[in-house]
C-alpha atoms as a printed R data frame, in Angstrom:
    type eleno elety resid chain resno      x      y       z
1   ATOM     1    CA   UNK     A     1  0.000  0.000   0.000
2   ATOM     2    CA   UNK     A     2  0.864  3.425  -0.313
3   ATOM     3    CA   UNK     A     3  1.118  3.884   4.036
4   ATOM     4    CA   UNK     A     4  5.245  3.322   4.163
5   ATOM     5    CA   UNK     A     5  4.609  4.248   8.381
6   ATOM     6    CA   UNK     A     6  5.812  0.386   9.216
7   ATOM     7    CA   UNK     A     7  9.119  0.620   7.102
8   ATOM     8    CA   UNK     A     8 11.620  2.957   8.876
9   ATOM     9    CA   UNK     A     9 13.452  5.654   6.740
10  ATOM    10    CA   UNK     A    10 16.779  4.727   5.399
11  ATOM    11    CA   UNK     A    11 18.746  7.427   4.771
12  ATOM    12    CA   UNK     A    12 22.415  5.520   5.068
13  ATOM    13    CA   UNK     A    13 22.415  4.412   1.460
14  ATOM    14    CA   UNK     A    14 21.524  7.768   0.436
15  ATOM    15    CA   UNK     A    15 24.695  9.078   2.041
16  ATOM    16    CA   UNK     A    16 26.507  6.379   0.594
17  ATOM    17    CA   UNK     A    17 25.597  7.478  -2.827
18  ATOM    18    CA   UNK     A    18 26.130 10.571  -2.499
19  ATOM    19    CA   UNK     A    19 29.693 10.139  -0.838
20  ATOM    20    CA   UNK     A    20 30.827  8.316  -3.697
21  ATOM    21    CA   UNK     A    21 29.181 10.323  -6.309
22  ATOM    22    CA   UNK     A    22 31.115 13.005  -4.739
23  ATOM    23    CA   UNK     A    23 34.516 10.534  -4.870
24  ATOM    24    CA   UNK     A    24 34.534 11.556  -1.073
25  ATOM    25    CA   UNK     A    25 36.206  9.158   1.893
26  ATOM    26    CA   UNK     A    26 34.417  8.872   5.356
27  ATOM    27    CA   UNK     A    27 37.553 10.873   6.626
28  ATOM    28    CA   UNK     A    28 36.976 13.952   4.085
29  ATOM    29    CA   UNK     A    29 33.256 13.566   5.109
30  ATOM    30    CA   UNK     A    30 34.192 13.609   9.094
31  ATOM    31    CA   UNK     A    31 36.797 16.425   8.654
32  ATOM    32    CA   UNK     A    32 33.854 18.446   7.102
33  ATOM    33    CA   UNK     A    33 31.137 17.606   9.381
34  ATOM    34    CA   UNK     A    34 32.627 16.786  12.212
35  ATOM    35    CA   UNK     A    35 31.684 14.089  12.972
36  ATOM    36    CA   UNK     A    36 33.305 10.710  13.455
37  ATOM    37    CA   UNK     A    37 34.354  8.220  10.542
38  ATOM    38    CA   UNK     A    38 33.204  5.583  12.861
39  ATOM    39    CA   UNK     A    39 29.352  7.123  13.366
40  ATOM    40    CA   UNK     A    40 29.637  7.920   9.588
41  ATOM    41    CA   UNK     A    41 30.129  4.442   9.025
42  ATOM    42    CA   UNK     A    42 27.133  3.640  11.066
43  ATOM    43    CA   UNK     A    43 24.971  5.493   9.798
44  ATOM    44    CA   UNK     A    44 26.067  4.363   5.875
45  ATOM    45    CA   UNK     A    45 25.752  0.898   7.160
46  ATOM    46    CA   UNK     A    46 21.734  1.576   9.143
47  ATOM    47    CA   UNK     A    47 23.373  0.742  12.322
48  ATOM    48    CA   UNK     A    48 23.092  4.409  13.801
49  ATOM    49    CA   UNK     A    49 20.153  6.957  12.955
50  ATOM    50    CA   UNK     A    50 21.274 10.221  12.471
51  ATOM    51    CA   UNK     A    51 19.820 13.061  14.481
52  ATOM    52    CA   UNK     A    52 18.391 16.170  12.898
53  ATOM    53    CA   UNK     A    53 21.295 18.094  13.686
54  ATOM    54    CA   UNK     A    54 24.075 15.328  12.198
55  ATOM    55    CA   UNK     A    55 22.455 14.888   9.181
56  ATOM    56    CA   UNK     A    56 22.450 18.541   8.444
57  ATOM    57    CA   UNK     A    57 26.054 18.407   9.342
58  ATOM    58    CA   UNK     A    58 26.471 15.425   6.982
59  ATOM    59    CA   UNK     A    59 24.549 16.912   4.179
60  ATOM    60    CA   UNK     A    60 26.496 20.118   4.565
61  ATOM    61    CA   UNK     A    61 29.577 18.283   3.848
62  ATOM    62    CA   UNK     A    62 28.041 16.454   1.285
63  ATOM    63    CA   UNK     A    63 27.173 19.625  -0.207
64  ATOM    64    CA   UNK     A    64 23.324 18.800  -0.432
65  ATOM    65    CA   UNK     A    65 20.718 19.137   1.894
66  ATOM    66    CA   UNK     A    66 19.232 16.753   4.621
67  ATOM    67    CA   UNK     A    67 15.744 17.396   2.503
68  ATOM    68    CA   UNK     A    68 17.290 15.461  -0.418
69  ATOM    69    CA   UNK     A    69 19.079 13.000   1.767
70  ATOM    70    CA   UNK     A    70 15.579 12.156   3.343
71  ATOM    71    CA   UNK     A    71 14.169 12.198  -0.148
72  ATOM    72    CA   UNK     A    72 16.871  9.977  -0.999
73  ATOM    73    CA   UNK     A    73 16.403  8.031   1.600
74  ATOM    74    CA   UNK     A    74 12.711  6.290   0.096
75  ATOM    75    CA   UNK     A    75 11.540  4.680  -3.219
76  ATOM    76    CA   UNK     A    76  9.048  7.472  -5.036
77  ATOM    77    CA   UNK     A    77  5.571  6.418  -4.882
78  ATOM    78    CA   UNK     A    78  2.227  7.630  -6.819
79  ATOM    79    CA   UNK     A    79  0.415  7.856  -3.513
80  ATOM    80    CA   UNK     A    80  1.867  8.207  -0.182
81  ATOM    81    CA   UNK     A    81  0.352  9.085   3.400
82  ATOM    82    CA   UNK     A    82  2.609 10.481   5.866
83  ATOM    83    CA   UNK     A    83  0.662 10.421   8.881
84  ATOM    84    CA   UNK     A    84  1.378 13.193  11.936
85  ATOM    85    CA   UNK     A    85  2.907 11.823  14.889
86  ATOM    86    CA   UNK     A    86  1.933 13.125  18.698
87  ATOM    87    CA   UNK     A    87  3.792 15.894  19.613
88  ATOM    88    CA   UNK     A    88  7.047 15.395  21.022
89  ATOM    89    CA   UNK     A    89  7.077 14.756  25.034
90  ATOM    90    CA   UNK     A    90 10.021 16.228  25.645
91  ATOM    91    CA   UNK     A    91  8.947 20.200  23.837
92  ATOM    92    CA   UNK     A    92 12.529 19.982  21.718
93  ATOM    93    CA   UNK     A    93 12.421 21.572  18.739
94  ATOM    94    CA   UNK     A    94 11.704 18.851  15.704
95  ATOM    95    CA   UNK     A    95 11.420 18.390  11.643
96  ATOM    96    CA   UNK     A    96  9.787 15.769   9.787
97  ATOM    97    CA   UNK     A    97  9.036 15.261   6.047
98  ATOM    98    CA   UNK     A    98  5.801 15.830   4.701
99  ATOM    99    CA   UNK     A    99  6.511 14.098   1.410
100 ATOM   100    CA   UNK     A   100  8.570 10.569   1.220
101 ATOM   101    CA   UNK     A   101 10.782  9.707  -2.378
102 ATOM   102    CA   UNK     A   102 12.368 11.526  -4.786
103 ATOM   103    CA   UNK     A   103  9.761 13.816  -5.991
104 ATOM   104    CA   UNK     A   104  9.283 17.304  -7.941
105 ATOM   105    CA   UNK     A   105  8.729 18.945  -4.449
106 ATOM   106    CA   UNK     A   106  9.650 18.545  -0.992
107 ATOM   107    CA   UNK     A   107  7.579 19.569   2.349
108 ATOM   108    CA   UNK     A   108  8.791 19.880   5.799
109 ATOM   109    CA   UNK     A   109  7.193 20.787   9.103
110 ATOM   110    CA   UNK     A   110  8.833 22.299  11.238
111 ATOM   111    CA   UNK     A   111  7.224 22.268  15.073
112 ATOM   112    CA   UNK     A   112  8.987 24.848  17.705
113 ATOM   113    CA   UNK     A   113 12.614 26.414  17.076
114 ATOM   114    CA   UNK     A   114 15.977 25.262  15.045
115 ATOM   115    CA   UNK     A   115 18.819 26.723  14.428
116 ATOM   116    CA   UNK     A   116 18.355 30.533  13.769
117 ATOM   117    CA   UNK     A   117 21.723 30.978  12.943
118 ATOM   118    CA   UNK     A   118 22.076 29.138  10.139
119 ATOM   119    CA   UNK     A   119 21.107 30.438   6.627
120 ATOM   120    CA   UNK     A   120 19.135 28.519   3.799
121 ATOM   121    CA   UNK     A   121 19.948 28.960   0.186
122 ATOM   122    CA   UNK     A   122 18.354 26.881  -1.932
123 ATOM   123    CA   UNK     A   123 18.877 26.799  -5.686
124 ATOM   124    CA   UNK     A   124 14.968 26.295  -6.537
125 ATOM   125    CA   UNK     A   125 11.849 28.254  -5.411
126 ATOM   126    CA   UNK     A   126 10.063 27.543  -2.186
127 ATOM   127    CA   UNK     A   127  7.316 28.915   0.186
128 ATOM   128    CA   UNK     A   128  7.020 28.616   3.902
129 ATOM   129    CA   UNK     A   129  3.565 28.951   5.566
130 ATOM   130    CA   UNK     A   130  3.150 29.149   9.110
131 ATOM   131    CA   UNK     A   131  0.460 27.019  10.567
132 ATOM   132    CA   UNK     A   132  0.847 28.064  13.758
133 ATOM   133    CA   UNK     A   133  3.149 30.653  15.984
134 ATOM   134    CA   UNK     A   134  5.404 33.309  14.076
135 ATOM   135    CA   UNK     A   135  8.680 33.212  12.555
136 ATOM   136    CA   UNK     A   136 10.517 36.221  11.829
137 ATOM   137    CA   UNK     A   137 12.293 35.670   8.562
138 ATOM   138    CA   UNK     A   138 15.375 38.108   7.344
139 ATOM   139    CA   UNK     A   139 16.410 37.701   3.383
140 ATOM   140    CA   UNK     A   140 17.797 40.050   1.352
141 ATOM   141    CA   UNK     A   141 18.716 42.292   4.170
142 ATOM   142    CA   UNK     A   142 15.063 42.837   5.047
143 ATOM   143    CA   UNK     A   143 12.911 41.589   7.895
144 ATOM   144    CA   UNK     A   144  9.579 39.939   7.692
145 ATOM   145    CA   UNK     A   145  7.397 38.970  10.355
146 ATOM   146    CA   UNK     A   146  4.676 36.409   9.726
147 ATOM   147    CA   UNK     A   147  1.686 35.140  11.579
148 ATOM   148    CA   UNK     A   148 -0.206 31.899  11.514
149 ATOM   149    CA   UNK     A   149 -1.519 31.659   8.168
150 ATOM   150    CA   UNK     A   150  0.785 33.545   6.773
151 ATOM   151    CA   UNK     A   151  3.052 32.794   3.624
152 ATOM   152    CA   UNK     A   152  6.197 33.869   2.619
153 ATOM   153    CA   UNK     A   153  7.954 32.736  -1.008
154 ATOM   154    CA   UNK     A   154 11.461 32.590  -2.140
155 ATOM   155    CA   UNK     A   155 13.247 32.785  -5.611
156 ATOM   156    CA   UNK     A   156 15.679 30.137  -6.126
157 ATOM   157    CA   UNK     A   157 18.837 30.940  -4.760
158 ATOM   158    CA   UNK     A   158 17.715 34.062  -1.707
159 ATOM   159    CA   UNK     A   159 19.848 33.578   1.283
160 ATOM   160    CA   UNK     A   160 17.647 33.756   4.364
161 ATOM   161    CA   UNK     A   161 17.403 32.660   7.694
162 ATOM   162    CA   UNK     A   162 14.544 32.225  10.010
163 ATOM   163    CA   UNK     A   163 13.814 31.808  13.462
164 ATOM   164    CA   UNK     A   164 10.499 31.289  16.018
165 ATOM   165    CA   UNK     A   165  9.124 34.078  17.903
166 ATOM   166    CA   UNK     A   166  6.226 32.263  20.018
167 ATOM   167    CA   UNK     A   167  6.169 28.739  21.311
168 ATOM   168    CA   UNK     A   168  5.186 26.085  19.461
169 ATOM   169    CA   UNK     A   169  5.311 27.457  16.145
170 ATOM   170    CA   UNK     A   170  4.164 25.567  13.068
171 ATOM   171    CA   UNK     A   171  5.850 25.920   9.858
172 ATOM   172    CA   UNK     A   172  5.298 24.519   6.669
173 ATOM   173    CA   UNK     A   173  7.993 24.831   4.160
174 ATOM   174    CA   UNK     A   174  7.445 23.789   0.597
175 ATOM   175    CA   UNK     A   175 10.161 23.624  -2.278
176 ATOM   176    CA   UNK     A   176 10.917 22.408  -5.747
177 ATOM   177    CA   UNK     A   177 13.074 19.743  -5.152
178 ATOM   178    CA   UNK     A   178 17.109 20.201  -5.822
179 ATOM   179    CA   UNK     A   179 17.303 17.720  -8.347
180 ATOM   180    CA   UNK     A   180 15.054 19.532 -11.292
181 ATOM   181    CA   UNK     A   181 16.561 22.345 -12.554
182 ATOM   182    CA   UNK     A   182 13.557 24.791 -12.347
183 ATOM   183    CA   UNK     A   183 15.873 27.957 -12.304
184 ATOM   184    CA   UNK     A   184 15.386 29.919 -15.340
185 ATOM   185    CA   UNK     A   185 18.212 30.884 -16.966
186 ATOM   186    CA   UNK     A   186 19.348 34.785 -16.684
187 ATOM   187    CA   UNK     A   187 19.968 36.299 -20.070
188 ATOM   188    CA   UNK     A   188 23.626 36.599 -21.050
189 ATOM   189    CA   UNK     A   189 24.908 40.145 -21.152
């Protein structure tokens, strides 16, 4: 059936792939993530699940993102449900994927805070909508705060950054997916 809740994501071959696409050793991979060859190795070989945070790290130093490592991760399917988990007992901050396989588009919810340090580029168009909370949201040197409800949409390759303002915030963020190349091309001067 199209319900993939009772297989568990696999996201080591993914890395795998892309490591040696890359013509990359664990080592250059651990220098760059910093993390350890031997957890690296684990997590290639499904023996460790990475956490949000190291497979950001990873992805970084695979120079991709932990969306497309996730979408990686699953065969595509013509019909998928992803089905919403309780909330999280512990209140930490959390992401999960809306949208399993290697698709057209990827979807991510965030619930609470994450890193607001760190700055997204990506090189294809996306919008975030806020289901619940606020998020302020700085890119191209301006501010934006947005409400629940609210939408805000990028052009393929903005820099921003964004960050929570109010417990519990909701935020959906929906993007063409890496792999299509949906950037037009700029006219040559």
């Amino acid at each position: 059936m199209g319900d993939h809740k009772e297989q568990p994501l696999r996201v080591g071959a993914a890395v795998r792939r892309r490591r040696r696409a890359l013509e990359l050793t664990l080592a250059v991979v651990a220098e760059r993530s910093g993390l350890s060859v031997p957890f690296l190795s684990q997590i290639e070989n499904e023996r460790a699940r990475p956490s949000r945070g190291s497979l950001e790290k990873v992805a970084d130093a695979l120079r991709t993102t932990a969306v497309e490592l996730l979408a990686a991760a699953d065969p595509a399917c013509s019909v998928d449900v992803v089905h919403a988990d309780g909330p999280e007992p512990d209140g930490r901050p959390r992401m999960r994927s809306l949208v399993r396989g290697h698709h057209q588009m990827h979807a991510q919810e965030f619930t609470g805070d994450h890193d607001a340090g760190r700055e997204f580029q990506y090189r294809n168009d996306q919008l975030m909508y806020v289901a619940d909370g606020a998020v302020d949201v700085e890119a191209e040197g301006r501010a934006y705060r947005l409400g629940r409800g609210d939408t805000l949409y990028l052009t393929g390759g903005v820099r921003h950054r964004w960050r929570a303002t109010v417990a519990d915030t909701r935020v959906v963020v929906v993007a063409v997916a890496e792999h299509i190349e949906a950037v037009q091309d700029r006219p040559r001067q």
